[in-house]
C-alpha positions as MATLAB code, in Angstrom:
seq = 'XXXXXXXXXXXXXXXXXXXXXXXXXXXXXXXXXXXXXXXXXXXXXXXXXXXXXXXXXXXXXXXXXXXXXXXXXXXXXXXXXXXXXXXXXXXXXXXXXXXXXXXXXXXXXXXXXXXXXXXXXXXXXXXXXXXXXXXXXXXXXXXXXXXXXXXXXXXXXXXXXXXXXXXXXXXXXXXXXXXXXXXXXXXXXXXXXXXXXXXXXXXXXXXXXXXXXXXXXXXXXXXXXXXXXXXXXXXXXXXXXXXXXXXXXXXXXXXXXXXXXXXXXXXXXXXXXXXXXXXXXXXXXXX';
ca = [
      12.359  -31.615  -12.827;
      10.206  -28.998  -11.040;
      11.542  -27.064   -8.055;
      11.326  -24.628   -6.362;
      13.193  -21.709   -4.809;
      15.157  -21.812   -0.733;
      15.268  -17.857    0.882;
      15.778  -15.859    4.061;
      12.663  -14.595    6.231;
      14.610  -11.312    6.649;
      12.768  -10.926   10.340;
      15.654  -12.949   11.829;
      17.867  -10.129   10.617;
      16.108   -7.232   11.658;
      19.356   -7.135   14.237;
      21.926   -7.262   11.230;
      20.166   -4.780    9.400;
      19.984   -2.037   12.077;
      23.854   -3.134   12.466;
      24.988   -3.308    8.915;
      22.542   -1.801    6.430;
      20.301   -3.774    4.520;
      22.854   -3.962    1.363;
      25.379   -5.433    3.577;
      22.759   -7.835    5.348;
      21.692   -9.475    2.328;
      26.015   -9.200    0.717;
      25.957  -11.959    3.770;
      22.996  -13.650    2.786;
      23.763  -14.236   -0.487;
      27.574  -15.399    0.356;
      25.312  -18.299    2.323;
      24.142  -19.776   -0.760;
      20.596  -18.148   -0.556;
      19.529  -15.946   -3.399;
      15.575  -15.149   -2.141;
      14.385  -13.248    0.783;
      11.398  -12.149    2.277;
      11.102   -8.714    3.759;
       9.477   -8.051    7.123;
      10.043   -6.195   10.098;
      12.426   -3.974    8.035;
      10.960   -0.155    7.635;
      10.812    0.411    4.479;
      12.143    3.426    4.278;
      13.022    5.143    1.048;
      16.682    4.140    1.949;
      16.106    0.672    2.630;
      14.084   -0.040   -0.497;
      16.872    1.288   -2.658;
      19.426   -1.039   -0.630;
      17.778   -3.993   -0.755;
      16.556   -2.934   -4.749;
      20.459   -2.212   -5.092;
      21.520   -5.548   -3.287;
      18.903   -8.174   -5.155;
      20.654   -6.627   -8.335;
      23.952   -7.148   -7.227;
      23.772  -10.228   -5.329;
      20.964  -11.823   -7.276;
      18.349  -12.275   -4.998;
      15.048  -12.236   -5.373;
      12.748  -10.238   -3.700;
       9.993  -13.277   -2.729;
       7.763  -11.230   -0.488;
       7.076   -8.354    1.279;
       4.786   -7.838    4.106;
       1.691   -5.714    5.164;
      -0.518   -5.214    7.925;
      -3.906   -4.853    6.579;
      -5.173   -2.520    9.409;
      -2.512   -1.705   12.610;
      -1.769   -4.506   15.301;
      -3.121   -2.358   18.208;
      -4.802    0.558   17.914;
      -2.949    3.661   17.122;
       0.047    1.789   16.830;
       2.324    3.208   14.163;
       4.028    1.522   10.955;
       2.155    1.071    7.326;
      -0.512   -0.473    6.902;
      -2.941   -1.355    3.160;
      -5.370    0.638    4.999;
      -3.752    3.801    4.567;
      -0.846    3.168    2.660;
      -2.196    1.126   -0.277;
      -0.193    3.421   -3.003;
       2.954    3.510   -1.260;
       3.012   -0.610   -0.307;
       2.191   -1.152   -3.967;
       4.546    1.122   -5.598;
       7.402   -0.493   -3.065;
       6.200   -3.628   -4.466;
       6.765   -3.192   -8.190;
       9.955   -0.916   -7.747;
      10.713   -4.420   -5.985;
       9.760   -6.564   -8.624;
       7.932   -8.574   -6.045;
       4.345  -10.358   -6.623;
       3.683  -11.681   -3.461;
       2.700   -9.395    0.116;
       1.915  -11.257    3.250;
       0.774  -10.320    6.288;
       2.641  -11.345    8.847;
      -0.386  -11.500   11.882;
      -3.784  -10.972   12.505;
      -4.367   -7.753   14.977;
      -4.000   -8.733   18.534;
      -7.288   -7.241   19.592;
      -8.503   -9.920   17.319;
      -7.088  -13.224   18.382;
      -9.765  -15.166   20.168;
     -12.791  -13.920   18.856;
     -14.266  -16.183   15.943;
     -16.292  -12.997   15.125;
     -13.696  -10.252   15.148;
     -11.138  -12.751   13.512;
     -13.497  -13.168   10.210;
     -14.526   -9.380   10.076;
     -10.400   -9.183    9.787;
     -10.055  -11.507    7.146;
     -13.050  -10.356    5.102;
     -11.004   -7.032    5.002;
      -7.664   -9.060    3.560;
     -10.075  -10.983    1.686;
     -11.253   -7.563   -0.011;
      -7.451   -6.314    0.319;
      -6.545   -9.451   -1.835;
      -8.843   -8.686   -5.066;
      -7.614   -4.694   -4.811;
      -4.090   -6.444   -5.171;
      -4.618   -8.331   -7.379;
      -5.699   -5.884  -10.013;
      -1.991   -4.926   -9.604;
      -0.705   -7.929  -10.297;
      -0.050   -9.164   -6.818;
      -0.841  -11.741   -4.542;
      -1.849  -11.609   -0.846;
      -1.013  -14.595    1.737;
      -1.832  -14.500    5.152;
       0.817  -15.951    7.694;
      -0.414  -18.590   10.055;
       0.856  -19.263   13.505;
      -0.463  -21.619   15.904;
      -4.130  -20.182   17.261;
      -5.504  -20.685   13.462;
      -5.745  -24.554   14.966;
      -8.697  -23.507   17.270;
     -11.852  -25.257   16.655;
     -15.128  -23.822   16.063;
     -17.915  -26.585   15.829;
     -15.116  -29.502   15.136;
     -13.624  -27.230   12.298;
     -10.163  -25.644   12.326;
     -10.695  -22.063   12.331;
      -7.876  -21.617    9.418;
      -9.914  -24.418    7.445;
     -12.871  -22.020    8.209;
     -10.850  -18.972    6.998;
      -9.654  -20.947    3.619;
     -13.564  -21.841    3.045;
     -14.618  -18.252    3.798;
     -12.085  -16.711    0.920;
     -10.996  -17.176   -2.553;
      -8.747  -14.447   -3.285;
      -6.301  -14.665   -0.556;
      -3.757  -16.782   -0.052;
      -1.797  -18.690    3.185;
       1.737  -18.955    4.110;
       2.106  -21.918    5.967;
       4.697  -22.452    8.933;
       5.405  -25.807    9.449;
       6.989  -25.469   12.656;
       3.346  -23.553   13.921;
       1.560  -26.334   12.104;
       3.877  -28.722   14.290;
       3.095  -26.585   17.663;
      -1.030  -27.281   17.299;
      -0.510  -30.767   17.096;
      -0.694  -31.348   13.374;
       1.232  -33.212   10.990;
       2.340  -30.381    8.616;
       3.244  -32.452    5.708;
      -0.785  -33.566    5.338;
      -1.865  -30.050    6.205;
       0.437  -28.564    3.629;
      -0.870  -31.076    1.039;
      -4.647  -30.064    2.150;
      -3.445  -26.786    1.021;
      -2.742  -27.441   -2.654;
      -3.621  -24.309   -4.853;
      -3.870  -22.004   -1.594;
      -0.067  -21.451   -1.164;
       2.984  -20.142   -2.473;
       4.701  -19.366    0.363;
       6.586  -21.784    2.723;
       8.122  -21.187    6.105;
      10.622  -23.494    7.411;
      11.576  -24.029   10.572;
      12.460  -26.979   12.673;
      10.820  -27.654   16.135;
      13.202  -28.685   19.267;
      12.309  -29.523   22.681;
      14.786  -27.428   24.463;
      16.460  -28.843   27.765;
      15.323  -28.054   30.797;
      17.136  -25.501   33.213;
      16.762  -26.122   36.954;
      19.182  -25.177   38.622;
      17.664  -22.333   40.621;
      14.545  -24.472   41.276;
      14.311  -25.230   44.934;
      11.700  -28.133   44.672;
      10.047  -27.621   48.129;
       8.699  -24.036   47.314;
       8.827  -23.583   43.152;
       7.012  -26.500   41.923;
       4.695  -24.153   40.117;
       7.530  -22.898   38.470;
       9.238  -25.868   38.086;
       5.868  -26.552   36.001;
       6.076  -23.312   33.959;
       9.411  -24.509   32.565;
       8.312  -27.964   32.098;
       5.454  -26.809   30.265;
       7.500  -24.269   27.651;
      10.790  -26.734   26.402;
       9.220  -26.063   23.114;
      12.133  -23.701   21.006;
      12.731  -22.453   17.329;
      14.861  -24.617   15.422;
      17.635  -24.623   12.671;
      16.279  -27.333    9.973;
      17.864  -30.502   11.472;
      18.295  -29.594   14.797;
      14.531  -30.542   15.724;
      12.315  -32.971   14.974;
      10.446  -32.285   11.951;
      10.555  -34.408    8.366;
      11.861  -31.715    6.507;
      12.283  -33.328    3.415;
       8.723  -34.978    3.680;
       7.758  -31.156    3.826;
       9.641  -30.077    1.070;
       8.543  -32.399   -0.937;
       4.688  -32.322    0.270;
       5.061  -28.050   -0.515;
       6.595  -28.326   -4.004;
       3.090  -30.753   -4.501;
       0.439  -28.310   -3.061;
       1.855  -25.190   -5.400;
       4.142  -23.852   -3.460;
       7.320  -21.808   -5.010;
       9.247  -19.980   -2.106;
      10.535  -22.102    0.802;
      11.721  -19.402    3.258;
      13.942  -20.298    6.422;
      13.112  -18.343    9.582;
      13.821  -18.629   13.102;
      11.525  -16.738   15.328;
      14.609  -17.214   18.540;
      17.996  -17.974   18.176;
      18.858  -17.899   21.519;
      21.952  -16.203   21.696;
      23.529  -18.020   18.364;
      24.136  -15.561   15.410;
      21.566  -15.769   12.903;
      23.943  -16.116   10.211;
      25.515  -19.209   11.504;
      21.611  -20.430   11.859;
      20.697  -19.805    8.395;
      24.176  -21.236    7.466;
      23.421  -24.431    9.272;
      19.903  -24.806    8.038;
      21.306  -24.478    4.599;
      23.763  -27.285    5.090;
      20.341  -29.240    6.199;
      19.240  -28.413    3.048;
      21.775  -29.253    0.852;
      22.397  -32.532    2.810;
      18.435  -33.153    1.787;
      19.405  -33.218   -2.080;
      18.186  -29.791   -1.974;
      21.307  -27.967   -3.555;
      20.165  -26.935   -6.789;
      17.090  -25.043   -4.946;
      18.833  -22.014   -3.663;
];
């Protein structure tokens, strides 16, 4: 029966990995139940590469993705980007064993602008084919303002029309925040994505105790208006079986558990209680 494979966004560990070294990090991650991860908001240092090369040998996890900024977030701002570190991304890549790069965002300056958002996926769109004649993919990482509509048209359905070479990583719990269903989006998607991103969406509970409702009703609204919180897969309300099942369709191989916020819970016991989700699903023999 086809499958496919349960990982570890490794962005909700950045913490653990500034605390414990990325070969310890993913010792943990691996003692879990997951053996996949994808890398991001690690520096890839020439020490961290060989850790996490080191640990995915000795813990058996696969390297699903890394990630890339095509071009910096801001400008000026420092880290690597395919712009001008094509060679060394690539090389970290197959040293990696990894096929699949993703960028996590679209430039800030960017967001907003039909115009200056399709000049910046033209360049990922040209990024992609370089890439590819390497032998790897590139996926771009949706959040929530890809739901914008130009002319009645989702802007991301604009992207996917306006490309062939690159690829999307879909996060259902972003999908969930525009007000879509992501278990049709994800099957509109067949063919476009390998990546997955789960994460379940809660509506948080409400704190007011130090609203005093004669003066702070506008922030009494601002608090109303943001209950909306990061999940582990269970603790929200999303189908995630529906999902799972609606990815595996549309092509997709690596179903990777993030949580953008823990809020104050340890990120371990997170992934350890999305896992339990999972495994609770029938998904067991996915990890």
């Amino acid at each position: 029966m086809k499958k496919g494979k349960i990982g570890v966004q490794m962005m909700m560990l950045k913490g653990k990995v500034e605390e414990l070294g990325a070969y310890e990090t993913m010792r943990k991650i691996s003692e879990l139940g997951y053996h996949a991860v994808e890398v991001s908001q690690i520096p890839m240092t020439p020490e961290n590469v060989a850790e996490i090369k080191r640990a995915s040998q000795d813990f058996d996890i696969k390297i699903a993705a890394l990630s890339a900024a095509v071009e910096p977030m801001l400008p000026g701002m420092p880290g690597e980007t395919l712009a001008s570190d094509f060679e060394k991304i690539v090389n970290d890549c197959k040293t990696l064993e990894c096929n699949y790069l993703r960028i996590g965002m679209m430039p800030l300056m960017a967001m907003g602008n039909k115009d200056s958002i399709m000049e910046f996926i033209a360049k990922a769109e040209d990024m992609a084919h370089r890439l590819a004649e390497h032998g790897i993919e590139l996926y771009y990482h949706t959040h929530h303002l890809e739901f914008q509509k130009f002319d009645g048209e989702y802007l991301l359905d604009i992207i996917k029309n306006n490309t062939t070479k690159l690829g999307f990583e879909l996060d259902v719990h972003w999908i969930q925040r525009a007000g879509v269903n992501p278990v049709e989006f994800v099957k509109g998607y067949a063919g476009r994505i390998s990546l997955l991103h789960l994460k379940d969406y809660r509506i948080g509970q409400m704190d007011l105790s130090e609203i005093d409702f004669t003066k702070d009703m506008g922030k009494f609204f601002d608090i109303f208006t943001n209950t909306i919180e990061f999940a582990e897969l269970g603790e929200g309300n999303l189908d995630i079986a529906a999902i799972m099942e609606a990815g595996l369709e549309s092509g997709a191989q690596y179903f990777l558990v993030e949580q953008d916020n823990t809020y104050g819970r340890d990120p371990f016991e997170c992934l350890e209680v999305s896992a339990n989700h999972l495994r609770k699903l029938g998904y067991a023999d996915w990890f």
